[in-house]
DSSP file (Angstrom, degrees, kcal/mol; ACC not computed):
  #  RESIDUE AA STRUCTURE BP1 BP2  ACC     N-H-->O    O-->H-N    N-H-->O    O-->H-N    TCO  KAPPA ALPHA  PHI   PSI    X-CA   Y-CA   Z-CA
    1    1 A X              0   0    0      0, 0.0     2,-0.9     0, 0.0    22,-0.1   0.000 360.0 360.0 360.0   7.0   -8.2   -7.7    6.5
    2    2 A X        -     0   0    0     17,-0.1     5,-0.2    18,-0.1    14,-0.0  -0.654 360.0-141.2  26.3  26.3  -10.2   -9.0    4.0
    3    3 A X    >>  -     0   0    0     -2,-0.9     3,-2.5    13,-0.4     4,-1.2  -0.114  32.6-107.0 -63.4 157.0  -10.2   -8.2    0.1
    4    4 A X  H 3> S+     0   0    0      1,-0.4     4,-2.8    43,-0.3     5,-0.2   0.704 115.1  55.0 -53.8 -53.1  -13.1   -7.9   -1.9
    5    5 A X  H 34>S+     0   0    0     71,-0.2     5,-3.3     1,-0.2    -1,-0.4   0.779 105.6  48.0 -77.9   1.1  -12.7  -11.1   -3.6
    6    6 A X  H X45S+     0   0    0     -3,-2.5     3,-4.7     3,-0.2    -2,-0.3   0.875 111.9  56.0 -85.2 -40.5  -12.4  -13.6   -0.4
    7    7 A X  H 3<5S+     0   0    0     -4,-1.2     2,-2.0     1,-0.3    -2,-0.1   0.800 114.3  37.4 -46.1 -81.3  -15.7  -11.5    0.7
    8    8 A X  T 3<5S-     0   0    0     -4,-2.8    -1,-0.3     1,-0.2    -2,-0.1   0.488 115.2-125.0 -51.5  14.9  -17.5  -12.6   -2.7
    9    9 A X  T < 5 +     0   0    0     -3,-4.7    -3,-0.2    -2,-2.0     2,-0.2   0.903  63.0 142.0  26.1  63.5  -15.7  -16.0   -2.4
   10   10 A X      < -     0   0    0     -5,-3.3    -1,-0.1     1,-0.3    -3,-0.0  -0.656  65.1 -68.0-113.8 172.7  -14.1  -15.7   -5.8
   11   11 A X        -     0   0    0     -2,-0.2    -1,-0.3    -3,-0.1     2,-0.3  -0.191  51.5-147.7 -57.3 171.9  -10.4  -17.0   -6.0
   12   12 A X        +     0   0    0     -3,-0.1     2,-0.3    -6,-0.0     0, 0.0  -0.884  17.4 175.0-131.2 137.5   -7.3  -15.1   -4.1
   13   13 A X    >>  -     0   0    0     -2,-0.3     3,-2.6     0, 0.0     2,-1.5  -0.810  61.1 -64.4-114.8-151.5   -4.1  -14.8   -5.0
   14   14 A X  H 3> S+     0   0    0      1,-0.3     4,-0.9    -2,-0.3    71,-0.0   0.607 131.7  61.0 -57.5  -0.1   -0.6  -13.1   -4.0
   15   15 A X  H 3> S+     0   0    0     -2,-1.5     4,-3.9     2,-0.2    -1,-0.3   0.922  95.9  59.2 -74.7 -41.4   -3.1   -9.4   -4.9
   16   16 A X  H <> S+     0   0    0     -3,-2.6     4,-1.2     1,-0.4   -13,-0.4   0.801 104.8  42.6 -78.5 -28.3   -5.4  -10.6   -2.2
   17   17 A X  H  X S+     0   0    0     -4,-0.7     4,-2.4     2,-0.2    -1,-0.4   0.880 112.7  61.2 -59.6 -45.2   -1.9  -10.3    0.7
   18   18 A X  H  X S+     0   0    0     -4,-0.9     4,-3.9     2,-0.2    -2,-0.2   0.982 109.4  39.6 -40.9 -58.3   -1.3   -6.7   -1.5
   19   19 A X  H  X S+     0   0    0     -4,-3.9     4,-0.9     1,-0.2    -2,-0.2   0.937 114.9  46.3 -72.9 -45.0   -4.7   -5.6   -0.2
   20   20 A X  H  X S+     0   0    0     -4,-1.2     4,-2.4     2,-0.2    -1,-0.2   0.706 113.3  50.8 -60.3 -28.2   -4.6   -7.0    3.4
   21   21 A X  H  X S+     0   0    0     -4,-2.4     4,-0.8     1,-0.2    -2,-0.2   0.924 111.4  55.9 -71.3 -28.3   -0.5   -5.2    3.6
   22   22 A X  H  X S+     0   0    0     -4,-3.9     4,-1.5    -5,-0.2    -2,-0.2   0.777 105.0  47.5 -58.5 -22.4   -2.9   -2.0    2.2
   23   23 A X  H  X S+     0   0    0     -4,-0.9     4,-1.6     2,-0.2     3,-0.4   0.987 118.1  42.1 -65.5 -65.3   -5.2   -2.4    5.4
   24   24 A X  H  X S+     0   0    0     -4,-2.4     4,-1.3     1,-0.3    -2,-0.2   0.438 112.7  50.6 -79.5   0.0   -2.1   -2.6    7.5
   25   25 A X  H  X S+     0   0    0     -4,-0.8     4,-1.3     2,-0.2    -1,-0.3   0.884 114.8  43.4 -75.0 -57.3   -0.1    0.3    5.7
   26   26 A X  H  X S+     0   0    0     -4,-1.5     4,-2.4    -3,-0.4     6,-0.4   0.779 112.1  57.1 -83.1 -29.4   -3.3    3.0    6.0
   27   27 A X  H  X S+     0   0    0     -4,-1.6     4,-5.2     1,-0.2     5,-0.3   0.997 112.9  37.0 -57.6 -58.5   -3.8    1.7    9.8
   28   28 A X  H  < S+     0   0    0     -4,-1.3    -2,-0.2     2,-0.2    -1,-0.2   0.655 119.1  49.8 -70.6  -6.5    0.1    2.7   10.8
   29   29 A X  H  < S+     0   0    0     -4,-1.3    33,-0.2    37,-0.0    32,-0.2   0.817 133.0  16.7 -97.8 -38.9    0.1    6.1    8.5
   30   30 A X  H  < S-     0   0    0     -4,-2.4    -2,-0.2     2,-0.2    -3,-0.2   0.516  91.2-125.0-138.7  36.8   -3.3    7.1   10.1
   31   31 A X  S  < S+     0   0    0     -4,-5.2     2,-0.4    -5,-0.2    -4,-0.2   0.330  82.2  80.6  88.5 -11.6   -4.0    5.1   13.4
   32   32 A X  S    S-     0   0    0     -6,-0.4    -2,-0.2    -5,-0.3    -1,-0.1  -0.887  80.3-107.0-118.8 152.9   -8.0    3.7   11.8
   33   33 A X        -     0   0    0     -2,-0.4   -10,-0.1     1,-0.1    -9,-0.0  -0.503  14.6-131.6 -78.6 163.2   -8.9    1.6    9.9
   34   34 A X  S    S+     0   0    0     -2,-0.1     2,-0.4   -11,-0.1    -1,-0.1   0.736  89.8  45.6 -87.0 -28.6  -10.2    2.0    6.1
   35   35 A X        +     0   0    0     17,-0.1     2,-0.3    11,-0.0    -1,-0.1  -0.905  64.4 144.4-124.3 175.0  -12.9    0.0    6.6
   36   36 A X        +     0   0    0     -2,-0.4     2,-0.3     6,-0.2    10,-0.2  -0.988  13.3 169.4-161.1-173.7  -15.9   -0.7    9.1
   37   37 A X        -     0   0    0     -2,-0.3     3,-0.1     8,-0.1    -2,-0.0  -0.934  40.1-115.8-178.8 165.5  -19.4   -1.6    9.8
   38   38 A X  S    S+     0   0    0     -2,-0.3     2,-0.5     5,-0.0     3,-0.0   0.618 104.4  33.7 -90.3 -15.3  -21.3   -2.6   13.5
   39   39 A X  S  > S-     0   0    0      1,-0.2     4,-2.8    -3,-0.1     3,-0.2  -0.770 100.6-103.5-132.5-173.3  -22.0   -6.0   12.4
   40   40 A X  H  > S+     0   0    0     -2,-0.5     4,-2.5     2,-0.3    -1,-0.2   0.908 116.9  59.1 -67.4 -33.6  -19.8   -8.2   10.1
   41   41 A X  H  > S+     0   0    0      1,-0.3     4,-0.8     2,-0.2    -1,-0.2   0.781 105.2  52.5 -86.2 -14.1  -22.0   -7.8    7.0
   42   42 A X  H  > S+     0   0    0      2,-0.2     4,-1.9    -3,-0.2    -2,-0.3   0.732 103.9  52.0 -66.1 -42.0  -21.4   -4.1    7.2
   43   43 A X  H  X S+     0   0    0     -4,-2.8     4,-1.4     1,-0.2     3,-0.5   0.986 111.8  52.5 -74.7 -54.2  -17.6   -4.3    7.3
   44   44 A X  H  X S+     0   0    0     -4,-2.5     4,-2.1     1,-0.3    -1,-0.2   0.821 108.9  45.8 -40.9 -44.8  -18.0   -6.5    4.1
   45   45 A X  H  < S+     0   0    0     -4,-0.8     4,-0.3     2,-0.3    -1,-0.3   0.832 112.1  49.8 -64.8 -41.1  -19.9   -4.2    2.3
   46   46 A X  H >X S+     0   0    0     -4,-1.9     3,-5.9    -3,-0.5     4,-5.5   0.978 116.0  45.1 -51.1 -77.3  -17.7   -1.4    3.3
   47   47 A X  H 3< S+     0   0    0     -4,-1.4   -43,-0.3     1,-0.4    -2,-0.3   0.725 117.7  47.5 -16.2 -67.3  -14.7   -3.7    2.1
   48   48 A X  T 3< S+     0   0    0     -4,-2.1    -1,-0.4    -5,-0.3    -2,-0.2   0.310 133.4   5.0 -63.4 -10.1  -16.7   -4.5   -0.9
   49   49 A X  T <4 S+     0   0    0     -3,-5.9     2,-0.5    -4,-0.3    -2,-0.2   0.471  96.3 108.1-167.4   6.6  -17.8   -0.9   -2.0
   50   50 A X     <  -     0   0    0     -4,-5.5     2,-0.4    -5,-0.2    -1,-0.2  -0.913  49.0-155.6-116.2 146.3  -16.3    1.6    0.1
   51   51 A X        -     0   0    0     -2,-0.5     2,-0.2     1,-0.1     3,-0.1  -0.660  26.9-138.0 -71.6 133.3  -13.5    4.0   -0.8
   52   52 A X        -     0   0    0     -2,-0.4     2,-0.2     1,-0.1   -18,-0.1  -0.554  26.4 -87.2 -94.0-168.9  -11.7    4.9    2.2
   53   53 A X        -     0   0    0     -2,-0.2    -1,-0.1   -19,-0.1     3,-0.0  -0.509  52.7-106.4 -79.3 137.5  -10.5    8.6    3.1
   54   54 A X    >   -     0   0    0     -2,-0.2     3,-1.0     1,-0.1     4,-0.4  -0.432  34.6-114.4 -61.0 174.5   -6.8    9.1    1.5
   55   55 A X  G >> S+     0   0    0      1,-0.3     3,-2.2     8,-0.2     4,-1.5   0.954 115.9  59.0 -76.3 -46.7   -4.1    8.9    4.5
   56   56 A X  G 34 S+     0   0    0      7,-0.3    -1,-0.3     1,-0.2    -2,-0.1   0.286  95.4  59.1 -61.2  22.7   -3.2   12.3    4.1
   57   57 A X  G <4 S+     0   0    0     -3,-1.0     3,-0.3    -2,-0.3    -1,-0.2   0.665 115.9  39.5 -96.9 -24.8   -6.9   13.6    4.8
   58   58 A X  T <4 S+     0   0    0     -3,-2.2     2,-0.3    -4,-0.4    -2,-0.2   0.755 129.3  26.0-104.0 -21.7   -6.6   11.9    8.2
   59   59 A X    ><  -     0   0    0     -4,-1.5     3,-1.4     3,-0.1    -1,-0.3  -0.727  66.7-153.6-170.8  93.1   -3.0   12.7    9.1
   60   60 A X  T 3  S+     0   0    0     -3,-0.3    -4,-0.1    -2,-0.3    -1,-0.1   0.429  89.3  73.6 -27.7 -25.8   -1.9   15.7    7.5
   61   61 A X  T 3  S+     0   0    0    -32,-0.2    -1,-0.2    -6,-0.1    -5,-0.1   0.993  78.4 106.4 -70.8 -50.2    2.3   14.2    7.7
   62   62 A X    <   -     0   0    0     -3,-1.4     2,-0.1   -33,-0.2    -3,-0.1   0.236  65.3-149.7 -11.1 109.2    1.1   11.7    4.7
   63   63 A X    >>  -     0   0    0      1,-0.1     4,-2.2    -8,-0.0     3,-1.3  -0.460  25.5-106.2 -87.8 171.2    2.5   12.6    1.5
   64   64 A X  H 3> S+     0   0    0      1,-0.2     4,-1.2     2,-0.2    -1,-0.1   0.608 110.4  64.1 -86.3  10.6    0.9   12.1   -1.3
   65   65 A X  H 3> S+     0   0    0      2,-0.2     4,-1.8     1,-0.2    -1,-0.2   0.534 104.5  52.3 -72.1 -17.4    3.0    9.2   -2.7
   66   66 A X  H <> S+     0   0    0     -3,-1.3     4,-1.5     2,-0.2    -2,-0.2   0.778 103.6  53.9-106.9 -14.4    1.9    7.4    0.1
   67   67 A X  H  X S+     0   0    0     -4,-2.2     4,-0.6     2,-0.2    -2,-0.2   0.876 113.4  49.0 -59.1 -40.1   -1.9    8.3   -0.9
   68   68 A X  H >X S+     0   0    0     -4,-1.2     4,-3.5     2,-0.2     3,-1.2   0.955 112.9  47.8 -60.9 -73.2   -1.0    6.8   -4.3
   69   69 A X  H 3X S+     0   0    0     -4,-1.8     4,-1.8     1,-0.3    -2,-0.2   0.862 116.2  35.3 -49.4 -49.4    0.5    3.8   -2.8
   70   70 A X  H 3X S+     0   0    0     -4,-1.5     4,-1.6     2,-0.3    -1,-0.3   0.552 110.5  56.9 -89.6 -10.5   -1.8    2.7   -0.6
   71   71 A X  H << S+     0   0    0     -3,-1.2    -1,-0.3    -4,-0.6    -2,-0.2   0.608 107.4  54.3-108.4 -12.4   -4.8    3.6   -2.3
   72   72 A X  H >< S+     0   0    0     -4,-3.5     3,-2.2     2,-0.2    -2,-0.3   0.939 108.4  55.3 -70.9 -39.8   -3.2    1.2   -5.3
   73   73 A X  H 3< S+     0   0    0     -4,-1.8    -2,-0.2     1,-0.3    -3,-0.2   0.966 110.6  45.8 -48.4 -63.1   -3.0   -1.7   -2.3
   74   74 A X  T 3< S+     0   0    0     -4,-1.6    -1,-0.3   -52,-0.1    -2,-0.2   0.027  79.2 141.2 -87.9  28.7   -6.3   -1.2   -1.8
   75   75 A X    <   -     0   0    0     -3,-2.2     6,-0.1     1,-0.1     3,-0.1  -0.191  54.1-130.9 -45.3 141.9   -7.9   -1.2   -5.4
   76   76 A X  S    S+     0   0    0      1,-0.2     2,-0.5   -73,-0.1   -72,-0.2   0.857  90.9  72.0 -68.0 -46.6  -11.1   -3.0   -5.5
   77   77 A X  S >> S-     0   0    0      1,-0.1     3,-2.9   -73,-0.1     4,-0.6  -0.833  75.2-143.4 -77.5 111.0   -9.9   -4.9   -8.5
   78   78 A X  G >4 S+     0   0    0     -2,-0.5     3,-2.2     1,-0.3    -1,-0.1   0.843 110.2  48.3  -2.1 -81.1   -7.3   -7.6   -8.2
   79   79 A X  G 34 S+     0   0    0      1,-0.3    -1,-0.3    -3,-0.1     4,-0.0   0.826 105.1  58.9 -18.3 -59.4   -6.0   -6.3  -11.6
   80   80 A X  G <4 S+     0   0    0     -3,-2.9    -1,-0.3     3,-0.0    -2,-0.2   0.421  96.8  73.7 -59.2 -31.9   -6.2   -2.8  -10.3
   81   81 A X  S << S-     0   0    0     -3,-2.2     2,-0.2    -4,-0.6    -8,-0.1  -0.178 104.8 -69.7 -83.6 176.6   -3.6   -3.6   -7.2
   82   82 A X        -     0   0    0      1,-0.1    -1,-0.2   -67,-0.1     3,-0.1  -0.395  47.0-139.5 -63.4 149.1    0.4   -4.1   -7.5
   83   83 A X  S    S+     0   0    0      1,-0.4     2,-0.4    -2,-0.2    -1,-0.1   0.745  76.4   8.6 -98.9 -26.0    0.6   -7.4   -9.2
   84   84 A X  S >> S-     0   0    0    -69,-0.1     3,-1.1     1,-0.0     4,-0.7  -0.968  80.3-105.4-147.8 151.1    3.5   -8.7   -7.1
   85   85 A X  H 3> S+     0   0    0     -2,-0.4     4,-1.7     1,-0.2     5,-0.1   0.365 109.7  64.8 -43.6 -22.6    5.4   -7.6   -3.9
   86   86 A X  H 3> S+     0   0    0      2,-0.2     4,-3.3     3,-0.1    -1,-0.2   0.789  98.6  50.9 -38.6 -50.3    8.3   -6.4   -5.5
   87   87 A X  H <> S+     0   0    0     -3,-1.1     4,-1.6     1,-0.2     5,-0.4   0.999 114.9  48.2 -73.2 -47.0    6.6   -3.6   -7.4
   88   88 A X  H  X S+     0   0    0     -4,-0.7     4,-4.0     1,-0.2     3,-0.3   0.931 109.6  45.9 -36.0 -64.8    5.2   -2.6   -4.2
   89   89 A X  H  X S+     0   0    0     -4,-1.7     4,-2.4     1,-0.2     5,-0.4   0.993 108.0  62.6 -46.0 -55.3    8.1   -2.7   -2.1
   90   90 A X  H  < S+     0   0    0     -4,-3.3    -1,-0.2     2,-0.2    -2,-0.2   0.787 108.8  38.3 -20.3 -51.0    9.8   -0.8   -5.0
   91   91 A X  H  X S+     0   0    0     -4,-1.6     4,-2.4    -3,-0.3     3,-0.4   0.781 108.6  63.8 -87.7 -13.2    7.3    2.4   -4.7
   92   92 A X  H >X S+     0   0    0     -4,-4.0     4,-2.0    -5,-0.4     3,-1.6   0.985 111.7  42.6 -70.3 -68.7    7.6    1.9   -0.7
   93   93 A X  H 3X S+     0   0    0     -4,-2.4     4,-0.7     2,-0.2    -1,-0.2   0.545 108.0  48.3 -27.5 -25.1   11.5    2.7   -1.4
   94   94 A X  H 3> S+     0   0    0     -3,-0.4     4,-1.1    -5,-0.4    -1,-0.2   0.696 111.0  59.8-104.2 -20.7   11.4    5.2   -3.6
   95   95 A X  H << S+     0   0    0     -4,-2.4     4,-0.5    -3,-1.6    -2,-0.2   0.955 106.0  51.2 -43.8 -72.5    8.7    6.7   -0.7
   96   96 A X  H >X S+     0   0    0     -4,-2.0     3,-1.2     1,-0.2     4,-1.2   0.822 100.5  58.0 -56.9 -36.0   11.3    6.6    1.8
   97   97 A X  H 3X S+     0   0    0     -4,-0.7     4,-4.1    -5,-0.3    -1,-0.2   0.891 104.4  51.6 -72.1 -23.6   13.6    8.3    0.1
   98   98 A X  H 3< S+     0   0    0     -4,-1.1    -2,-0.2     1,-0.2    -1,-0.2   0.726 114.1  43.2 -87.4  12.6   11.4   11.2   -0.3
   99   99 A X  H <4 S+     0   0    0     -3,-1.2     3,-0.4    -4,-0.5     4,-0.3   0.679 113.5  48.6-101.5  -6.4   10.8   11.4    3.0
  100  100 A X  H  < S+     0   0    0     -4,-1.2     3,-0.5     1,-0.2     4,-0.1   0.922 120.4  39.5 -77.8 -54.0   14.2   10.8    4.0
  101  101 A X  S  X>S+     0   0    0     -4,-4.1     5,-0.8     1,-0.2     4,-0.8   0.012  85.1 103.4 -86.7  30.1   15.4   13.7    1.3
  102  102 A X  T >45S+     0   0    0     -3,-0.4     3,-3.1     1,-0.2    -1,-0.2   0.979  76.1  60.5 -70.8 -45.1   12.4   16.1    2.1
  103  103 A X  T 345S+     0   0    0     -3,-0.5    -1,-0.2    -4,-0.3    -2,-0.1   0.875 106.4  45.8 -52.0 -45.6   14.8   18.1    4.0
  104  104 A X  T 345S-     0   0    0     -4,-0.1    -1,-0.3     2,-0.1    -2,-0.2   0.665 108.0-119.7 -80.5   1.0   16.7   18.6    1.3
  105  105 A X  T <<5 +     0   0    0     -3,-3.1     2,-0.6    -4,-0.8    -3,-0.1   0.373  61.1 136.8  85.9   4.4   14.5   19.4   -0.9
  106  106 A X      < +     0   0    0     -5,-0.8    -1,-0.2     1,-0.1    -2,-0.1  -0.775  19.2 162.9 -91.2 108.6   14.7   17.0   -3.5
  107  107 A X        +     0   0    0     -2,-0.6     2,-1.4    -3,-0.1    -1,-0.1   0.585  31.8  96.5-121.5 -16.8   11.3   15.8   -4.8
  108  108 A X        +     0   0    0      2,-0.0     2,-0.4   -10,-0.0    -1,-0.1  -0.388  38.8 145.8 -94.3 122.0   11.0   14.0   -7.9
  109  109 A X        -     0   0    0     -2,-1.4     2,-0.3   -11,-0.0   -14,-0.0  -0.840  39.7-126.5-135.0 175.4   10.9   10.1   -7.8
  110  110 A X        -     0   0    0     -2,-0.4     2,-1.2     0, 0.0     3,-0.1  -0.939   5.4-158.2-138.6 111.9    9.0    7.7   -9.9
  111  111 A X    >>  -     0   0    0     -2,-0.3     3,-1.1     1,-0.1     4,-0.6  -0.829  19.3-167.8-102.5 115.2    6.8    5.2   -8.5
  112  112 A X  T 34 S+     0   0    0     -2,-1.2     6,-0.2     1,-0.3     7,-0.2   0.699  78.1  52.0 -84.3  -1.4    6.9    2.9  -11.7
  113  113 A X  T 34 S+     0   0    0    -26,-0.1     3,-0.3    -3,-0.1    -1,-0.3  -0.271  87.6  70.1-103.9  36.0    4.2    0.6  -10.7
  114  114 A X  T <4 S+     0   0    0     -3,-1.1     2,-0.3     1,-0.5    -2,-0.1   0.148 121.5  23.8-129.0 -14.9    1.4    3.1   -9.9
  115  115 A X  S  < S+     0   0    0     -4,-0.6    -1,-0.5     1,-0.1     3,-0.2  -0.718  73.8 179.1-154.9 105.6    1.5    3.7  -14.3
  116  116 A X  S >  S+     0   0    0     -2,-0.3     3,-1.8    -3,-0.3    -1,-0.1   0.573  75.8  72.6 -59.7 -34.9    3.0    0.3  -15.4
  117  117 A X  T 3  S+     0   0    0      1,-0.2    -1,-0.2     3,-0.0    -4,-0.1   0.765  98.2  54.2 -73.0  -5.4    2.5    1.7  -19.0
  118  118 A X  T 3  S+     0   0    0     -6,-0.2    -1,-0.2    -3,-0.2     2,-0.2   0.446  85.3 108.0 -96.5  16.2    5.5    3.8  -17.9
  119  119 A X    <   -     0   0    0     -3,-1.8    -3,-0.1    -7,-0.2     3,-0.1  -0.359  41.7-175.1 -99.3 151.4    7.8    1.4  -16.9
  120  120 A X        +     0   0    0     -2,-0.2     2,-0.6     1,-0.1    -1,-0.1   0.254  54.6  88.6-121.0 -24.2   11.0    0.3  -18.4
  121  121 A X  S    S-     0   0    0     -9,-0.1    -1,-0.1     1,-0.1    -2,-0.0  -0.747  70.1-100.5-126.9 149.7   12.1   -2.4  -16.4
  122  122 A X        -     0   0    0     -2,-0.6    -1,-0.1     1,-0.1     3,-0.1   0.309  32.7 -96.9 -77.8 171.7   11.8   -5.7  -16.2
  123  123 A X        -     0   0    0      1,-0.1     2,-0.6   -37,-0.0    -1,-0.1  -0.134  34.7-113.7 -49.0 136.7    9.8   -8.2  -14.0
  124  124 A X        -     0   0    0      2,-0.0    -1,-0.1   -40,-0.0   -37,-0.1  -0.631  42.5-112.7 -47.6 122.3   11.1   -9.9  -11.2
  125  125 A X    >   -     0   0    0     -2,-0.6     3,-0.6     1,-0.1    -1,-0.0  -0.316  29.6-106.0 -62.6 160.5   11.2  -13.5  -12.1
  126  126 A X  G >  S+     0   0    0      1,-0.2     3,-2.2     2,-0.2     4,-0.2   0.803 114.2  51.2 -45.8 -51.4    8.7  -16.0  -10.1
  127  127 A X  G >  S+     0   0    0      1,-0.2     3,-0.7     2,-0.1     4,-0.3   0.864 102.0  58.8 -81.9 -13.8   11.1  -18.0   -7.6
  128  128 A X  G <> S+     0   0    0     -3,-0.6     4,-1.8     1,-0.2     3,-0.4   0.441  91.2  88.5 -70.6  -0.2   12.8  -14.3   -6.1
  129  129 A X  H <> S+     0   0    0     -3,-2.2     4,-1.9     1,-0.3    -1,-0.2   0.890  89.7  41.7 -70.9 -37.9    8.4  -13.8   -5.2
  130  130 A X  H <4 S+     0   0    0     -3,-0.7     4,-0.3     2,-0.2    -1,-0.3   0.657 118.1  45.8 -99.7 -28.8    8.9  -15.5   -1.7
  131  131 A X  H >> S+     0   0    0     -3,-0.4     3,-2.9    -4,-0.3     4,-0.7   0.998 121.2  37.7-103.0 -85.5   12.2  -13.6   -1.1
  132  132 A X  H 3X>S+     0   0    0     -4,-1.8     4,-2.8     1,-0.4     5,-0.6   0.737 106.0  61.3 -78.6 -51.1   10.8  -10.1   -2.2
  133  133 A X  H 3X5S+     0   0    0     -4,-1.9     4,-1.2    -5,-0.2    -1,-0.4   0.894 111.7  48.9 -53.5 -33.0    7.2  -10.6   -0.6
  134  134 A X  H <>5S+     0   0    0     -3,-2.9     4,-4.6    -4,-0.3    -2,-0.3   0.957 111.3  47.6 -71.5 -61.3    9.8  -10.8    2.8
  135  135 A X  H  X5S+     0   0    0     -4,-0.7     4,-1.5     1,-0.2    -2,-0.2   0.834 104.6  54.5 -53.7 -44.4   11.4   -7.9    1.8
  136  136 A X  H  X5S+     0   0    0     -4,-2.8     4,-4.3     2,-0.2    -1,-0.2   0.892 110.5  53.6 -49.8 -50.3    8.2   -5.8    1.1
  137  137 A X  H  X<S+     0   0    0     -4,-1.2     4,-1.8    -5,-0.6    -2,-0.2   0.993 107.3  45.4 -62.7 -59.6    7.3   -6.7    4.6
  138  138 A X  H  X S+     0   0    0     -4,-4.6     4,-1.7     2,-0.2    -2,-0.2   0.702 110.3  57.0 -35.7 -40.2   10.5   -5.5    5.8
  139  139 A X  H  X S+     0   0    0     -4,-1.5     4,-3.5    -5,-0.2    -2,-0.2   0.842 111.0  45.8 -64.9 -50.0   10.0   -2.0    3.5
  140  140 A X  H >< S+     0   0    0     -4,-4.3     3,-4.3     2,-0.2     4,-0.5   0.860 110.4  49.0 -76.1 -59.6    6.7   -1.4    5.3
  141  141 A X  H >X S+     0   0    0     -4,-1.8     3,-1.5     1,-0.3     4,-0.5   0.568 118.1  46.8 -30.0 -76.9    8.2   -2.1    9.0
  142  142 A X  H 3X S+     0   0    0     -4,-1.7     4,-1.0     1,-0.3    -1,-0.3   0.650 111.4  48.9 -30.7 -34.8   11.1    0.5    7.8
  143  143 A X  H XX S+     0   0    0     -3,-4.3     3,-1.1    -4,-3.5     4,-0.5   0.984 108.6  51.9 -69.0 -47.4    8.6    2.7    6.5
  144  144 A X  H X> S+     0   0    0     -3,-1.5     3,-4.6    -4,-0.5     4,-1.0   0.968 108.4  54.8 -62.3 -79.9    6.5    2.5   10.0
  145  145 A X  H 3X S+     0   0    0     -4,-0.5     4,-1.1     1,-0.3    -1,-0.3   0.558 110.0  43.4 -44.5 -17.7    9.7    3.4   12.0
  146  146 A X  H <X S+     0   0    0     -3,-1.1     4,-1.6    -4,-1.0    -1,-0.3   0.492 108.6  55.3 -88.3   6.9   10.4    6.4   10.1
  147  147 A X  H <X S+     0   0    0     -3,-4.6     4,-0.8    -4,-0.5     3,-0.5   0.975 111.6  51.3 -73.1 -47.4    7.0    7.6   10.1
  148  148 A X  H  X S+     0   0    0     -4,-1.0     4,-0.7     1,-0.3    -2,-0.2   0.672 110.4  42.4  -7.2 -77.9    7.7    7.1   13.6
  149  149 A X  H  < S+     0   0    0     -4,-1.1    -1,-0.3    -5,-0.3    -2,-0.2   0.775 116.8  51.1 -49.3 -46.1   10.8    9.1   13.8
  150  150 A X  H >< S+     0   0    0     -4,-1.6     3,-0.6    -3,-0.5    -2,-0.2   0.727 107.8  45.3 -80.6 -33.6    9.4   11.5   11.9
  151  151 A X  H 3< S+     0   0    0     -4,-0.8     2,-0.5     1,-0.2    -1,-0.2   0.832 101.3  71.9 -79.0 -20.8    6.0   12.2   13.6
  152  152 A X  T 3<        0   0    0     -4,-0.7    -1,-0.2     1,-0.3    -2,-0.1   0.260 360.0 360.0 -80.3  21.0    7.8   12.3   17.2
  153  153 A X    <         0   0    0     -3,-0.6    -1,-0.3    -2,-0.5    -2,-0.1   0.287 360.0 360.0-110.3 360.0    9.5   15.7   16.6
């Protein structure tokens, strides 16, 4: 669970929990993990240089918002990831409602953090990060139990 900069031992911060929630998002959507290797210096390298498979190559229910999402978790650059847990949770919501509203047919949402330059609305402020990082955590369990729901039919 791993991101690329603890491998190179360069600093971590709140990205480097973004990339480890990406490990555990693409495990529950397609049952493997994204990366691997037989010995430890192979799984880094993977970690370090491998793309994984989108989820929907491996399990066909995956939409592709949730190829989008998770393959932002798991950006190689810090930079390159959600910058805070909010925005994440944010597109994990707007995810659930299109799987929620598939039935109806109703498709267009906006993840506004997967193209920040398209975004309109402001930051979360700093002290709501410990709150919202909770909540995000809470978004993916709620996502895993309707994936759940959804695949068991």
């Amino acid at each position: 669970y791993m991101s690329p900069e603890q491998v190179l031992g360069q600093l971590v911060d709140n990205r480097s929990d973004i990339f480890s929630l990406g490990i555990m998002l693409y495990q529950l959507l397609t049952g493997e993990m994204p990366f691997a290797g037989r010995t430890e210096s192979d799984l880094m390298n993977s970690i370090v240089n491998h793309t994984p498979k989108k989820p929907s190559e491996l399990n066909p229910a995956a939409n592709s918002m949730l190829d989008e999402i998770v393959a932002k978790c798991l950006a190689k650059k810090p930079e390159e990831r959600y910058q805070h847990a909010s925005e994440l949770e944010h597109d994990l919501r707007e995810c659930r409602g299109v799987l929620l509203q598939a039935r109806t047919g109703e498709t267009h949402h906006r993840l506004y953090y997967l193209n920040p330059a398209d975004t309109s609305e402001q930051k979360t402020p700093g002290w709501k990060r410990a709150g919202l990082a909770l909540m995000a955590g809470l978004a993916a369990y709620g996502l895993f139990a309707l994936l759940v729901k959804l695949f068991s039919h």
